[in-house]
N, C-alpha and C positions, 0 to 999 in steps of 0.2 A: 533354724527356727522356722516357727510353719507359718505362711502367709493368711491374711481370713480366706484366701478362695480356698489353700491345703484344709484349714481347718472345719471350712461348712463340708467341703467334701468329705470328708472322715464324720463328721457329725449325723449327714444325710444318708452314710451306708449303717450306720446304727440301728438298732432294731424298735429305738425309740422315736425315729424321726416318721412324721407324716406320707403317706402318697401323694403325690400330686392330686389327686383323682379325691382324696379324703377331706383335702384341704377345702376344697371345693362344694364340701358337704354343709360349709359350718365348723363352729369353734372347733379346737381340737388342741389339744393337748401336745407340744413340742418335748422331748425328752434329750436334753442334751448331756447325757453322761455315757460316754463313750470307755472308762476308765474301769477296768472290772474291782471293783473296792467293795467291801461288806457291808451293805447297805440296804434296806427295801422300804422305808415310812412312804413310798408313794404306792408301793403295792397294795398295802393296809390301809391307807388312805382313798383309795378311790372303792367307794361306794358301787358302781357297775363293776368291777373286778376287769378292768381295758387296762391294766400295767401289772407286766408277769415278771418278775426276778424270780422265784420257786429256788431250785439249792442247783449249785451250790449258793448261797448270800452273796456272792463275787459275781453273779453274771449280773450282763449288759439290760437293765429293763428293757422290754420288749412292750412294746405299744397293741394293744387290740385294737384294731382301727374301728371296728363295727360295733365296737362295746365302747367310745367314749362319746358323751354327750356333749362335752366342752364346759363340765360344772365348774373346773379350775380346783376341786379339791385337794390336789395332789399337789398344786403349787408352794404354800405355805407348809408342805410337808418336806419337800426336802432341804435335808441339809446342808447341800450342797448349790443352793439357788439356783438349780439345773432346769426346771420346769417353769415354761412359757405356756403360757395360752393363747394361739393365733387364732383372728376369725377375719381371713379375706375378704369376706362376704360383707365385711363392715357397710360398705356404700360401694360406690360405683368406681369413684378413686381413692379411698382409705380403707387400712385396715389396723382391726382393733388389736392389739399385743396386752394381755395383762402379764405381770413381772412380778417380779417377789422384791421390797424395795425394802430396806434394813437404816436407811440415817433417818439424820432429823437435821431440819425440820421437814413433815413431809409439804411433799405440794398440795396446792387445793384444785379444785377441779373446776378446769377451765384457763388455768396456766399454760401459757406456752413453756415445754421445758426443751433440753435440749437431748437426741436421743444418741445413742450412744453403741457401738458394735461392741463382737465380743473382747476387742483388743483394749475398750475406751477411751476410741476415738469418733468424734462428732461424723455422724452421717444427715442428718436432718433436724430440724426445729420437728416437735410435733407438738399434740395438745391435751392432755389428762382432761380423762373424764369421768373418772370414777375412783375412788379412793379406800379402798374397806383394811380391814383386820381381820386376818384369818385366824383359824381357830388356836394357833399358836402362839399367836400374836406380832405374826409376820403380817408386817403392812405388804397390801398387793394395792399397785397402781395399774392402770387400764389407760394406755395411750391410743391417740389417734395417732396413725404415720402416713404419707404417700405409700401406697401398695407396692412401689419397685422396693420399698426394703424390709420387706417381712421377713424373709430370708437371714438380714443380717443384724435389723433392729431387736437388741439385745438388754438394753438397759438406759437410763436417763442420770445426764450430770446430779451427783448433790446440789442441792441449794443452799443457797449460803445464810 
């Protein structure tokens, strides 16, 4: 079984994952689908064309790093809740994560909730600040986290 450090590693040699250097630019679009499955609503979904599957339908999205703006269009498009929206650049010590969030009830903004890795296991308290309905009608939630967990801040407890 893979550990979170085996699994970010395998995530971050993806052809969807960020540069360090990209991150740094502003939001940006995290692509974590590692898994070659027949798939592309994020391809069609992003309005700048920055996410390439092309054929066969089974390859790895590939991220254009110079073509995403960090609209988050792409998020509520797949179906496999694979797509984050990082922005570093949040503050000085936070950074913003928007998610794709599927229960109910959802949170309000300005909740402390609790955030969650990709294993869902608790890594930090953070604090929702934004709350929408994407065109799907996938709720996307937008947390504040401390900046040492961008990397592995993945998703937030349900609430009860």
């Amino acid at each position: 079984m893979l550990n979170e450090q085996n699994i970010l590693n395998k995530i971050k040699s993806s052809p969807g994952y960020p540069s360090k250097e990209r991150f740094l630019k502003g939001p940006v679009a995290v692509i974590e689908c590692p898994e070659e499955i027949p798939c592309n609503p994020c391809e069609e979904a992003c309005p700048f064309g920055a996410i390439k599957v092309g054929e066969p339908i089974t390859n790895i999205p590939m991220l254009i790093e110079d073509k995403c703006v960090g609209c988050g269009k792409c998020i509520p498009a797949c179906p496999g809740l694979a797509i984050f929206l990082v922005n570093i650049n949040y503050s000085e010590k936070e950074t913003a994560i928007s998610l794709p969030y599927e229960f109910l009830p959802l949170p309000n903004v300005g909740d402390e909730v609790d955030v969650l890795n990709r294993e869902g296991k608790f890594i930090c308290k953070g604090k929702v600040i934004k709350v929408i309905e994407g065109e799907d009608h996938t709720w996307i939630i937008t947390i504040l986290i401390p900046k040492e967990f961008f990397e592995v801040a993945r998703g937030i407890k349900p609430l009860k």
